[in-house]
RODO-2510 file (C-alpha; in nm, 4 decimals, decimal comma):
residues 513
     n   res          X          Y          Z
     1     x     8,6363     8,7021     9,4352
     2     x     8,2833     8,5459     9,4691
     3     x     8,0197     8,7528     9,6153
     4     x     7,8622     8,5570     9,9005
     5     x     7,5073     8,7210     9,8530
     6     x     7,2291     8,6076     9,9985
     7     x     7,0192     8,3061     9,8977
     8     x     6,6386     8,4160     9,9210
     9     x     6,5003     8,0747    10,0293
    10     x     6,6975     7,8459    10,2750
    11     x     6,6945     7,5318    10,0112
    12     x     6,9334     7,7674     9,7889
    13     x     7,2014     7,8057    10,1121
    14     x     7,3429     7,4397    10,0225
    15     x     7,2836     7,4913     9,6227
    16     x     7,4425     7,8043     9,5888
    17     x     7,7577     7,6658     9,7618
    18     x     7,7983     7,3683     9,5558
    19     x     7,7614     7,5571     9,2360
    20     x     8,0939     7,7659     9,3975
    21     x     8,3150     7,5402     9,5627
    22     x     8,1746     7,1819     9,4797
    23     x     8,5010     6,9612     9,5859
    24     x     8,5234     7,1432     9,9099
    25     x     8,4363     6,9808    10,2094
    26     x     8,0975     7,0670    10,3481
    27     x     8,0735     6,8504    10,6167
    28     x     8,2562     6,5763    10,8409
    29     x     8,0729     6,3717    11,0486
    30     x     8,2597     6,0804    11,2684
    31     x     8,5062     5,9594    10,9750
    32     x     8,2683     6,0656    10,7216
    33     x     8,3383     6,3604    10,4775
    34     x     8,1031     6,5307    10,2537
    35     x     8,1888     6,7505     9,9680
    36     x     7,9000     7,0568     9,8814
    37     x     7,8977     6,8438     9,5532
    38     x     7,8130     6,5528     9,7090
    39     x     7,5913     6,6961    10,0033
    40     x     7,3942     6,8559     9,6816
    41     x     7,3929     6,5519     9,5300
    42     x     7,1980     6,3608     9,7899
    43     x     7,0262     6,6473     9,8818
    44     x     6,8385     6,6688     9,5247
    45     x     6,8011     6,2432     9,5434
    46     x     6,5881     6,2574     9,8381
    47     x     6,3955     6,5818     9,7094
    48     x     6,3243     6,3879     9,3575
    49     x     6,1849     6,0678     9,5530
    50     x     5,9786     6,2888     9,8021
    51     x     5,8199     6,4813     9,5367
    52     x     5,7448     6,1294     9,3611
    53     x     5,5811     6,0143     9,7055
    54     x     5,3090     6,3383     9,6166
    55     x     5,5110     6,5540     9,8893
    56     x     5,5565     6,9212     9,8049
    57     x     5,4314     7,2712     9,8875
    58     x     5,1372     7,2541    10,1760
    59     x     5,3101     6,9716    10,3445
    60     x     5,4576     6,9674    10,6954
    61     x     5,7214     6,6837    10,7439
    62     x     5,9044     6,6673    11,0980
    63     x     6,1954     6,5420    11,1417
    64     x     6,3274     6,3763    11,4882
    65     x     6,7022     6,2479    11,5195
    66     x     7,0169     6,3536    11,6539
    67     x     7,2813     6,5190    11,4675
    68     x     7,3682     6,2680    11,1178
    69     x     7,4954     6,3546    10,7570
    70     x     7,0892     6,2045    10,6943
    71     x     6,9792     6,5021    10,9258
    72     x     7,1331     6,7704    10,7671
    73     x     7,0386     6,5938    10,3879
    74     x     6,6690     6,5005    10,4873
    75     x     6,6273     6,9365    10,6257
    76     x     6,7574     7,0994    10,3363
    77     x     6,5817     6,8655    10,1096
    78     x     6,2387     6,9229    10,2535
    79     x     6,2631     7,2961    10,1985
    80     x     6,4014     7,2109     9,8783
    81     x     6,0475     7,1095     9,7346
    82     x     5,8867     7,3952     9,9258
    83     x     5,7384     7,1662    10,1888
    84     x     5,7738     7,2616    10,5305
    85     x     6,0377     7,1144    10,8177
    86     x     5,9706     7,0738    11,1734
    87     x     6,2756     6,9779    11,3585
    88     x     6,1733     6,8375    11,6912
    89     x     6,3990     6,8524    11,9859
    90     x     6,5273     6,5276    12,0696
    91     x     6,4896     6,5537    12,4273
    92     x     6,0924     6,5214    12,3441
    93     x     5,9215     6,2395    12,5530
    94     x     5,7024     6,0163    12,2948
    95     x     5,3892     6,1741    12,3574
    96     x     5,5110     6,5527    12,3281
    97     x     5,6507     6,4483    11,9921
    98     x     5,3694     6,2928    11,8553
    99     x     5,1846     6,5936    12,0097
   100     x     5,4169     6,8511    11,7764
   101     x     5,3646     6,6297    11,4769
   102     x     4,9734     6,5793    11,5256
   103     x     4,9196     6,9812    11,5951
   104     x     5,1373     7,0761    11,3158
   105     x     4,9558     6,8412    11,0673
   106     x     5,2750     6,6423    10,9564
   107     x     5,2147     6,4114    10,6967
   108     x     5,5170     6,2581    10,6574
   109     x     5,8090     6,1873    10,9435
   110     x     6,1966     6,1752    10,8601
   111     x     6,3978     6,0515    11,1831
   112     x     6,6499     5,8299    11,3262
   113     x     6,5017     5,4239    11,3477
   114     x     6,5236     5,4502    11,7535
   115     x     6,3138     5,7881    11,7661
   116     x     6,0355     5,6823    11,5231
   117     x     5,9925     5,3214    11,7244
   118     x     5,8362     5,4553    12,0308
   119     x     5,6408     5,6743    11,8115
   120     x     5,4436     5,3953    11,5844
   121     x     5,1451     5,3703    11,7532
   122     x     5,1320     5,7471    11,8676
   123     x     5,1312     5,8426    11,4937
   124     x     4,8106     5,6284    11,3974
   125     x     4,5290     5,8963    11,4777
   126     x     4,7567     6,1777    11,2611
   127     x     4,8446     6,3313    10,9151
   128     x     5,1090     6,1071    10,8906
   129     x     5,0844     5,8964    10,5946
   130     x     5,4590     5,8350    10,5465
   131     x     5,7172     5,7314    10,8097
   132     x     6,0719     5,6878    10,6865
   133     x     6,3858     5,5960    10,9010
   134     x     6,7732     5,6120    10,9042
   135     x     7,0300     5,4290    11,1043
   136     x     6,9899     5,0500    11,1709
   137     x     6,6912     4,9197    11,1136
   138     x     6,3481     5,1011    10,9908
   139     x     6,1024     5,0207    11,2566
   140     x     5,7228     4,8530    11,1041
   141     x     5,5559     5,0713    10,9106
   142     x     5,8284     5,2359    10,8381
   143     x     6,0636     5,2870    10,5248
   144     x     6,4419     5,3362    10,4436
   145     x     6,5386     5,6636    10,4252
   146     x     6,9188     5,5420    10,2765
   147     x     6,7074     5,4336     9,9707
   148     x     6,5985     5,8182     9,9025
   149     x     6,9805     5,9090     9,8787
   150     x     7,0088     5,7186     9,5157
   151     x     6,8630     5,7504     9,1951
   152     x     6,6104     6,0472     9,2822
   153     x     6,8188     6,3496     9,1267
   154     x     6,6099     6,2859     8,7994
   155     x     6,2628     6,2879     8,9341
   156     x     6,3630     6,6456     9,0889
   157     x     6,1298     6,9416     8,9407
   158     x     6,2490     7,2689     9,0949
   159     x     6,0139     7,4610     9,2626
   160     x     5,9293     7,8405     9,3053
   161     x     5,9547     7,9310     9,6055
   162     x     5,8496     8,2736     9,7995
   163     x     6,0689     8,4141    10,0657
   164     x     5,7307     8,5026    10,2416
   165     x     5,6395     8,1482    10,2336
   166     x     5,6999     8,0037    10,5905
   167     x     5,9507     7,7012    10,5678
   168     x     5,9881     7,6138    10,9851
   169     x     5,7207     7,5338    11,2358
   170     x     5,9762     7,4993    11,5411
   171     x     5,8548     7,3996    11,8735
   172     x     5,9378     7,6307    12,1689
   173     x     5,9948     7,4197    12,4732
   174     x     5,6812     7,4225    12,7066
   175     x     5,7415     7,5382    13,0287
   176     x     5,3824     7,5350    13,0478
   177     x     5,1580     7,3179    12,9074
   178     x     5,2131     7,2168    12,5630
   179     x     5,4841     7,3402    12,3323
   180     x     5,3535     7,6073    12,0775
   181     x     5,4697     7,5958    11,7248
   182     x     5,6677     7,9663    11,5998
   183     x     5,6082     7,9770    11,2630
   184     x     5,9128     8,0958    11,0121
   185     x     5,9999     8,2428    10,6778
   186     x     6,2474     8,1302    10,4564
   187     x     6,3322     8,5192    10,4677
   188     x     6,3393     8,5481    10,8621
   189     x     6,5819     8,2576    10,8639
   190     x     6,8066     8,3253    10,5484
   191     x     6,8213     8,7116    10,6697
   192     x     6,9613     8,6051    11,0591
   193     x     7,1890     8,3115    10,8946
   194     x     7,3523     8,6108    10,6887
   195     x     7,3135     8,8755    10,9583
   196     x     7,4772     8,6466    11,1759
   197     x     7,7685     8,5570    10,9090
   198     x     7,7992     8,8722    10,8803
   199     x     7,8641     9,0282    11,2627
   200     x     8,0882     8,7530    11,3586
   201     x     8,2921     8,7413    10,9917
   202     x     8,2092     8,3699    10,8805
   203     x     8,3912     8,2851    10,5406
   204     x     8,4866     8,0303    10,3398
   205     x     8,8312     7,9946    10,5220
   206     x     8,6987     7,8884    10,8488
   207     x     8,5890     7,5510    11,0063
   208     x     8,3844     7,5138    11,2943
   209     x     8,3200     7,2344    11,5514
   210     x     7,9691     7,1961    11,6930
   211     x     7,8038     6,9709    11,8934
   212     x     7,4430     7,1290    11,9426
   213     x     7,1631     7,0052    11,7890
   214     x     7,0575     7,0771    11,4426
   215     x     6,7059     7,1083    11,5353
   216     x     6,7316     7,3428    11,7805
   217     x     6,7871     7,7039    11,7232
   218     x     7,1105     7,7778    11,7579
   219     x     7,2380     7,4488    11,6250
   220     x     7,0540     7,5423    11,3101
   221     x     7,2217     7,8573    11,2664
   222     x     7,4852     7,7123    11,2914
   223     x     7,4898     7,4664    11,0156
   224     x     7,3006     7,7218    10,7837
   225     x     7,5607     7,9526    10,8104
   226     x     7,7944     7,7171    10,7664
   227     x     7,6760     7,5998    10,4292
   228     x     7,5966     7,9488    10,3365
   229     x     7,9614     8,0762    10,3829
   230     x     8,1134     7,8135    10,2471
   231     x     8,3074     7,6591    10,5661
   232     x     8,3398     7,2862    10,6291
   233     x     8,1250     7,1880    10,9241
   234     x     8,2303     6,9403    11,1951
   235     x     7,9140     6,7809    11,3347
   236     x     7,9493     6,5660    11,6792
   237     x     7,6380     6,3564    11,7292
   238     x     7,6290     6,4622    12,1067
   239     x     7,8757     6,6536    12,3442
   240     x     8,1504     6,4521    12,4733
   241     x     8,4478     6,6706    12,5490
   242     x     8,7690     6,4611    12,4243
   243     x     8,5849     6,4551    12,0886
   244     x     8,5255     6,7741    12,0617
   245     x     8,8609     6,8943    12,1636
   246     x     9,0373     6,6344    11,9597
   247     x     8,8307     6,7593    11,6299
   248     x     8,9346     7,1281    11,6917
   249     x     9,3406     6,9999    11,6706
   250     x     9,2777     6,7430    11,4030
   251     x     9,0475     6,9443    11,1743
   252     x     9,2187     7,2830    11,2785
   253     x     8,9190     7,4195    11,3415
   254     x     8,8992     7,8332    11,3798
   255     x     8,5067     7,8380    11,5620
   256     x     8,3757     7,6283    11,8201
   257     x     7,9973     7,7372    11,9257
   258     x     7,8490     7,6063    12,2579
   259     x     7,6167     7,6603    12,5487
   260     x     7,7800     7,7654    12,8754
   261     x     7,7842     7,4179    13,0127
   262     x     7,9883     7,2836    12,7264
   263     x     8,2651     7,5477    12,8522
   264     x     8,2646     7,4109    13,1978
   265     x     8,2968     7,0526    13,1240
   266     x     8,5801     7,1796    12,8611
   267     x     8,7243     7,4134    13,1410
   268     x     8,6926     7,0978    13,4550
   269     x     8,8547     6,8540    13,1993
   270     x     9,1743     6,7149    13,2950
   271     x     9,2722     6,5755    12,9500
   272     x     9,2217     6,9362    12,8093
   273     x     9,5672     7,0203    12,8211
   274     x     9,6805     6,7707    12,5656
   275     x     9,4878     6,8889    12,3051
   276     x     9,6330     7,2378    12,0396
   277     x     9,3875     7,4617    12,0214
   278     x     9,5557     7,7420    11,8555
   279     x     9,4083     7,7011    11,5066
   280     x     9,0747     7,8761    11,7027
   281     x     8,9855     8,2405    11,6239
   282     x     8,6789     8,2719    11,7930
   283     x     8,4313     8,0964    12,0085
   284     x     8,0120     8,1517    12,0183
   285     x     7,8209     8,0896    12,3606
   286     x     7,4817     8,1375    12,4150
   287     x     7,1453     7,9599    12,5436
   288     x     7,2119     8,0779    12,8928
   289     x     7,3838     8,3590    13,0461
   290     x     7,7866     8,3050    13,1722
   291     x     7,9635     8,4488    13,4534
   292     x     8,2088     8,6979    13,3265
   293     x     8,3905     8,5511    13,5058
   294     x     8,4355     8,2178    13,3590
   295     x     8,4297     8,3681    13,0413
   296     x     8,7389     8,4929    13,0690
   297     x     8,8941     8,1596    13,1918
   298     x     8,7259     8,0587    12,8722
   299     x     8,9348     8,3061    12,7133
   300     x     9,2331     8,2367    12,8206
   301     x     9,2114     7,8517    12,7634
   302     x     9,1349     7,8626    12,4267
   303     x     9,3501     8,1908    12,3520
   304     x     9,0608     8,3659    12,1538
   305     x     8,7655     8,5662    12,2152
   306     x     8,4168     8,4144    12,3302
   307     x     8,1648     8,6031    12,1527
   308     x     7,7984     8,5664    12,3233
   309     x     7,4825     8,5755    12,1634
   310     x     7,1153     8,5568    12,2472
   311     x     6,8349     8,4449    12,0312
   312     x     6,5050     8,2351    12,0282
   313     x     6,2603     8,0134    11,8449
   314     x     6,0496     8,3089    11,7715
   315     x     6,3223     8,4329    11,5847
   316     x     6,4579     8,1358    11,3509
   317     x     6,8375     8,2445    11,5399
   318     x     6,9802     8,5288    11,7016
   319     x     6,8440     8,8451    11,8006
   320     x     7,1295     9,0234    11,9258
   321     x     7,5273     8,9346    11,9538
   322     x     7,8675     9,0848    11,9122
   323     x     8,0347     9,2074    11,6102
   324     x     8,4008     9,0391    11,5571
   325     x     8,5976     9,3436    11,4801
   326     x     8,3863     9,6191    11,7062
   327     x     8,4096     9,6702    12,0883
   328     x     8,2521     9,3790    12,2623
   329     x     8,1960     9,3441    12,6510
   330     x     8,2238     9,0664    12,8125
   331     x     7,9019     8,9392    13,0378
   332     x     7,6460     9,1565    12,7583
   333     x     7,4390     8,9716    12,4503
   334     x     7,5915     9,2388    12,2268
   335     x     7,3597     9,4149    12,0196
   336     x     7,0768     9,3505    11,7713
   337     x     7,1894     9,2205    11,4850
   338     x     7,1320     9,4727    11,1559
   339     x     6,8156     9,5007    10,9507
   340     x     6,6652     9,4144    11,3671
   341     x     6,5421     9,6907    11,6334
   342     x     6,5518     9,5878    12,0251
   343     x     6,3774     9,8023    12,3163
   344     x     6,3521     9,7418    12,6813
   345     x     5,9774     9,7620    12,8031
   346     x     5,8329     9,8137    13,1713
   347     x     5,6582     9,5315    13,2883
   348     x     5,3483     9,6595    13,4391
   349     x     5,1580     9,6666    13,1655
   350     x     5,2526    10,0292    13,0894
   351     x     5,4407     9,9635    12,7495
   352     x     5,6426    10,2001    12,8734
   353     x     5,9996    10,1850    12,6761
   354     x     6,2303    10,2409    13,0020
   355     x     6,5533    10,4340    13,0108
   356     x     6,8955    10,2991    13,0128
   357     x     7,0038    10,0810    13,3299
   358     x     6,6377     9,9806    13,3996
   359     x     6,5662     9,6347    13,4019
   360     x     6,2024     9,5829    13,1716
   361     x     6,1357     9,3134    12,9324
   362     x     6,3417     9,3020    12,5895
   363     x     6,1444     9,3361    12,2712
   364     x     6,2303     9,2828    11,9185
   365     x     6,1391     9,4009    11,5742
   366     x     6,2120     9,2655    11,2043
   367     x     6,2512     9,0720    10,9283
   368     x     6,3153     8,7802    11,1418
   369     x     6,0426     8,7717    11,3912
   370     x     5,7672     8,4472    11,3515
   371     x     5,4746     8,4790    11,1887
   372     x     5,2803     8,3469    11,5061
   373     x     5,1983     8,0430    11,7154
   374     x     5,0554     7,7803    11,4437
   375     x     4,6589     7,7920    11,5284
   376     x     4,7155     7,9752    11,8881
   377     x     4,5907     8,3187    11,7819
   378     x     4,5856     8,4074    12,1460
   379     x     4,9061     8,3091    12,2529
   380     x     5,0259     8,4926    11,9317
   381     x     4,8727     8,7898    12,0261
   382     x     5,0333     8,7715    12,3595
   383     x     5,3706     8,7739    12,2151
   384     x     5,3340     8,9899    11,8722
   385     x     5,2377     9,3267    11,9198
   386     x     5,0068     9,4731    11,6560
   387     x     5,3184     9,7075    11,5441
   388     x     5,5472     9,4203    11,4852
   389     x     5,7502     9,4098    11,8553
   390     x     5,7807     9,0118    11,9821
   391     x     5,7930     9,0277    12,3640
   392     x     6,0490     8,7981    12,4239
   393     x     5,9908     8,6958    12,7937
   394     x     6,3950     8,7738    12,9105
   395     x     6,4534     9,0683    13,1546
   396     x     6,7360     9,2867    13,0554
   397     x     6,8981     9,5974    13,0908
   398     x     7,0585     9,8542    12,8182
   399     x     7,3757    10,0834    12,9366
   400     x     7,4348    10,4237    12,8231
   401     x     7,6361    10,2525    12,4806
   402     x     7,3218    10,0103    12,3900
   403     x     7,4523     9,7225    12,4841
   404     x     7,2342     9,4702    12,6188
   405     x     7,2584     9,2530    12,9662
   406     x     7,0123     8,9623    13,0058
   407     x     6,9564     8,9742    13,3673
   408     x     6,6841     8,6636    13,3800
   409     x     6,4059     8,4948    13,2220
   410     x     6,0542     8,6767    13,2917
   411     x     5,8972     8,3572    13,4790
   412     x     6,2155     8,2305    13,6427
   413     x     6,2012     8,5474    13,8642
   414     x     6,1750     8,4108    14,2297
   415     x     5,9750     8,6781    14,5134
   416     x     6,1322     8,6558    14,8275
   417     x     5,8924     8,8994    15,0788
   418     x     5,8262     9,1357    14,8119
   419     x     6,1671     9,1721    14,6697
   420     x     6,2361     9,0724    14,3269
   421     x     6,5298     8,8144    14,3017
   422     x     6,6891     8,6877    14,0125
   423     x     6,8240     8,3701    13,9567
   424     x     7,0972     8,4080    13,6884
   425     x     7,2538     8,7242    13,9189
   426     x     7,2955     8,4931    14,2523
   427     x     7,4277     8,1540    13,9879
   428     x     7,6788     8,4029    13,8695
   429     x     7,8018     8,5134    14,1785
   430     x     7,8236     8,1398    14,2813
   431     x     7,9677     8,0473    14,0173
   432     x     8,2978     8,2578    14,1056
   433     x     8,3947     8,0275    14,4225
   434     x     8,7177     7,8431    14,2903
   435     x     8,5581     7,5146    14,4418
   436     x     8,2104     7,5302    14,1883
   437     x     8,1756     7,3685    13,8625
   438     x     7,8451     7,4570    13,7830
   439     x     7,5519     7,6260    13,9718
   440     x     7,1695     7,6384    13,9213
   441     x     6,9399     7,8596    14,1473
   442     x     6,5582     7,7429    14,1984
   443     x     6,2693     7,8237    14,4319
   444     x     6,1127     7,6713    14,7020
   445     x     5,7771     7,7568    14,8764
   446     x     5,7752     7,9183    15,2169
   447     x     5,5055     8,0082    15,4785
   448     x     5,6167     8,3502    15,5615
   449     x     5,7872     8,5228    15,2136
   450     x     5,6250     8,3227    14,9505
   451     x     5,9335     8,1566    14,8051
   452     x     6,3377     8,1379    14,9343
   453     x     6,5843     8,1008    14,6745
   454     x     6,7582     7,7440    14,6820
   455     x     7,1283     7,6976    14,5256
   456     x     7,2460     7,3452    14,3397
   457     x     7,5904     7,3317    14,3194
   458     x     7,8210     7,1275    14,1352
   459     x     8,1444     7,1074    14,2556
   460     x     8,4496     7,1041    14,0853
   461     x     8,6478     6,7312    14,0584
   462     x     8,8003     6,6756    14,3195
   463     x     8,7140     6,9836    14,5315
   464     x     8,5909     6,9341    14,9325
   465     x     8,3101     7,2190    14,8757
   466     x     8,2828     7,4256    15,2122
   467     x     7,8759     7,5350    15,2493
   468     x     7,9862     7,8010    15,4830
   469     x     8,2486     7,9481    15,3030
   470     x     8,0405     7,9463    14,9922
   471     x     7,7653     8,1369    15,2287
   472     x     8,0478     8,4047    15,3641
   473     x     8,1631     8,4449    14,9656
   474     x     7,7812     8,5231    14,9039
   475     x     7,6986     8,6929    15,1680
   476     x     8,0038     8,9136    15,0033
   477     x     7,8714     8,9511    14,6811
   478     x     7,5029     8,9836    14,7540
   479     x     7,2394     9,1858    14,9034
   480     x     7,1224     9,0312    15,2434
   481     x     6,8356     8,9820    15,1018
   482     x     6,9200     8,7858    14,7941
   483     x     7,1560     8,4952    14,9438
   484     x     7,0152     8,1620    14,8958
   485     x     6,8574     8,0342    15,2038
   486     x     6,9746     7,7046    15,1039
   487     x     7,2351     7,5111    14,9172
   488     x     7,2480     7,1564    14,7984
   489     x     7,5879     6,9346    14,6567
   490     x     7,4775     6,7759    14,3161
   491     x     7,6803     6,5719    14,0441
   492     x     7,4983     6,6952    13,8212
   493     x     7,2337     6,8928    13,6743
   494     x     6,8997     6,8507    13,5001
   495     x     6,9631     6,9861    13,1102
   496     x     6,7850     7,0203    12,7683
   497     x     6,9178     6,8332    12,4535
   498     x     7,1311     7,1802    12,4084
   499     x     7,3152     7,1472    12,7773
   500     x     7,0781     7,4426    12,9006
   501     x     7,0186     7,3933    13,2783
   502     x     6,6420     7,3547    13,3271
   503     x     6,5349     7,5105    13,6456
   504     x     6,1823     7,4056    13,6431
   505     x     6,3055     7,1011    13,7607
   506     x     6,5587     7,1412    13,9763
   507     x     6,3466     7,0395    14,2304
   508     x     6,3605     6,6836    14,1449
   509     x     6,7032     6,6650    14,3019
   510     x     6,5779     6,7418    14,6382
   511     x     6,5693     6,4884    14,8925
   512     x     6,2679     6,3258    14,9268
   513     x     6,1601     6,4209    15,2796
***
């Protein structure tokens, strides 16, 4: 019996698994399948070329595409020569992506040929020296990345590596004005890969489906684990719901991991009774909260458990989660993960670390926290306490057992004459009419208390959605006080790359008056 253990550096992850099981397959990717032998294989061509480009240790290369075999080969192989990777978000307009690769000081750019294109002017007054491109066809300027994935392995001179040194600059989406850059170890994210192997039991004998993005968070946990563990990973480009449920039967898959809307579309599907499902064992959601009560429905559709998590940029993956085998409840993020401390904090300034059943501010403390914001020593200062706690900017509560309940974000918190309202509590009592698909709660300005608290509501297909009945079934559920002022039908609504719902603009749906 092999020993997992834990690679030290995140370049090892992928190395250390083809040295065990090199025929196995590592990855599958729309018809295409990838052994850890072969994955290894073109992971150490591209390294060998980039280091005979003059890349290496001190360089920053980002890397913008959606989920591709060249993705997964081009991030493992820039840690590989101890550069650094900074996976942009794809849902990144132009100029916020040439922002991210001008303040990190990129000097080279990996990416998919459409996502460099709009970027070849942008990129003139930066670092960037190199631009290379997969796909169709490179854009000007521009060379073929396919090239790097022959004939390199030679060229290749291993590198030492620290597990101090930082190996991630990700981007943390900026809800206000620019995105700041959390730097990462290659300790903080080998440490939560294996702490997060390790709560929810990831081995070499399962397979898991994801569609989320490799370059964002939890997507990247995802596939490091994955390759760490020794489980075949089935990568979908983007979320489309027949594909995903058709590679869970055909590739007997035993994890699927998605945000909360991916369950709803799965759940509102009418195809989804065609498809087997029974070769899952367990199913990850996190990136927003869920209704409890859709999480069972979840449940019972898929016939396994639905483990939730929480994590962040700030800490390269989760923070806190369930553990497979322990008691779990259902509507909580779980509990830190080990080697990791979490507190709940007052909010008035008073650092005061609040009993259970108060809602304060979660904090964090460990191995995996960022370094800081890359050349924002004030906004880093803001976040990391002296003492090592990240203030994470979620409002929760702890029960009596330690168990965590996100109850909103910090700045999504809507005041309604004086009283406190959060969002995520009215969506989730929304969310439990039979007739709504999908809910989103935002704010709107008012003379007399400040701000009212506005519903979106998707409704389920082919559902006549009643306003007043949804009203009366609030008006059941929630404190006077707290029941939005006013709803609005949607088809759909406003999401990031991962299928989070952004609520900072929901109020582009309203009507224009």
């Amino acid at each position: 019996m092999h020993h997992p253990g834990l690679a030290s550096t995140v370049g090892q992850l992928l190395h250390v698994g083809a040295l065990r099981h090199p025929s196995k397959t590592a990855l599958v990717f729309e018809g295409q399948r990838w052994t850890y032998g072969s994955l290894e294989d073109a992971v150490l061509n591209v390294a060998g070329h980039l280091q005979s480009l003059g890349l290496g240790a001190g360089d920053t290369i980002s890397l913008i595409g959606p989920n591709t075999p060249e993705w997964v080969i081009a991030y493992h192989a820039v840690l590989r020569i101890g550069a650094v990777v900074n996976p942009l978000n794809l849902m990144l307009t132009p100029p916020e992506a040439a922002y991210a690769i001008a303040d990190c000081g990129a000097t080279a750019v990996i990416g998919a040929d459409d996502r460099l294109a709009p970027l070849t002017d942008a990129l003139d007054g930066t670092s960037v020296r190199l631009r290379l491109a997969f796909g169709g066809q490179p854009p000007p300027h521009t060379n073929d990345f396919h090239r790097l994935l022959q004939d390199g392995a030679a060229l290749f001179k291993p590198v030492e590596i620290s597990p101090d040194q930082v190996c991630t600059v990700g981007y943390t989406s900026g809800t206000t004005g620019h995105p700041k850059g959390a730097t990462l170890t290659h300790r903080a994210i080998t440490l939560n890969t294996a702490m997060t192997a390790t709560m929810h039991v990831r081995t070499p004998a399962d397979t898991v489906v994801s569609a989320l993005p490799c370059s964002h968070v939890y997507g990247n946990v995802v596939m490091n684990a994955a390759l760490a563990c020794g489980m075949t990973l089935v990568l979908h480009r983007s979320f489309d719901v027949e594909r995903v449920l058709a590679s869970i039967e055909t590739e007997r898959a035993t994890l699927f991991e998605g945000v909360p809307t991916m369950y709803h579309y799965i759940l509102n599907h009418p195809q989804r009774h065609r498809y087997d499902l029974s070769s899952l064992t367990r199913c990850t959601v996190g990136g927003q909260t869920m209704p409890v009560a859709k999480m069972r429905e979840v449940e019972a559709v898929f016939g396994c458990p639905l483990i939730e998590l929480w994590g962040m940029t700030e800490l390269g993956g989760l923070g806190t989660t369930h553990s497979l085998y322990g008691p779990r409840r259902l509507g909580s993020i779980g509990v830190p993960l080990p080697h990791l401390e979490a507190r709940v904090v007052a909010t008035d300034g008073s650092r005061r670390v609040l009993p259970p059943g108060d809602v304060g501010e979660l904090q964090i403390r460990g191995p995996v926290t960022m370094k800081g914001y890359l050349g924002q020593p004030a906004a880093t200062a803001d976040t990391l306490e002296p003492d090592g706690w990240l203030r994470t900017g979620d409002l929760v509560r702890q029960d009596k057992d330690g168990y965590l309940f996100v109850v909103d974000r910090l700045k999504d918190l809507i005041i309604t004459g004086g009283f406190n309202i959060y969002p995520a509590e009215l969506e989730r009592a929304i969310a439990e009419h039979p007739d709504v698909a999908m809910v989103a709660v935002g704010s709107v300005p008012d003379d007399h208390k400040g701000e009212l608290a506005k519903a979106y509501v998707v409704p389920r297909p082919g559902a006549r959605l009643d306003i007043d009945a949804l009203d009366r079934h609030c008006r059941q559920r929630l404190a006077a006080y707290k029941v939005p002022r006013l709803y609005q039908v949607v088809e759909d609504l406003p999401k990031t790359s991962t299928g989070k719902v952004l609520r900072r603009r929901l109020r582009e749906l309203d009507p224009v008056s």
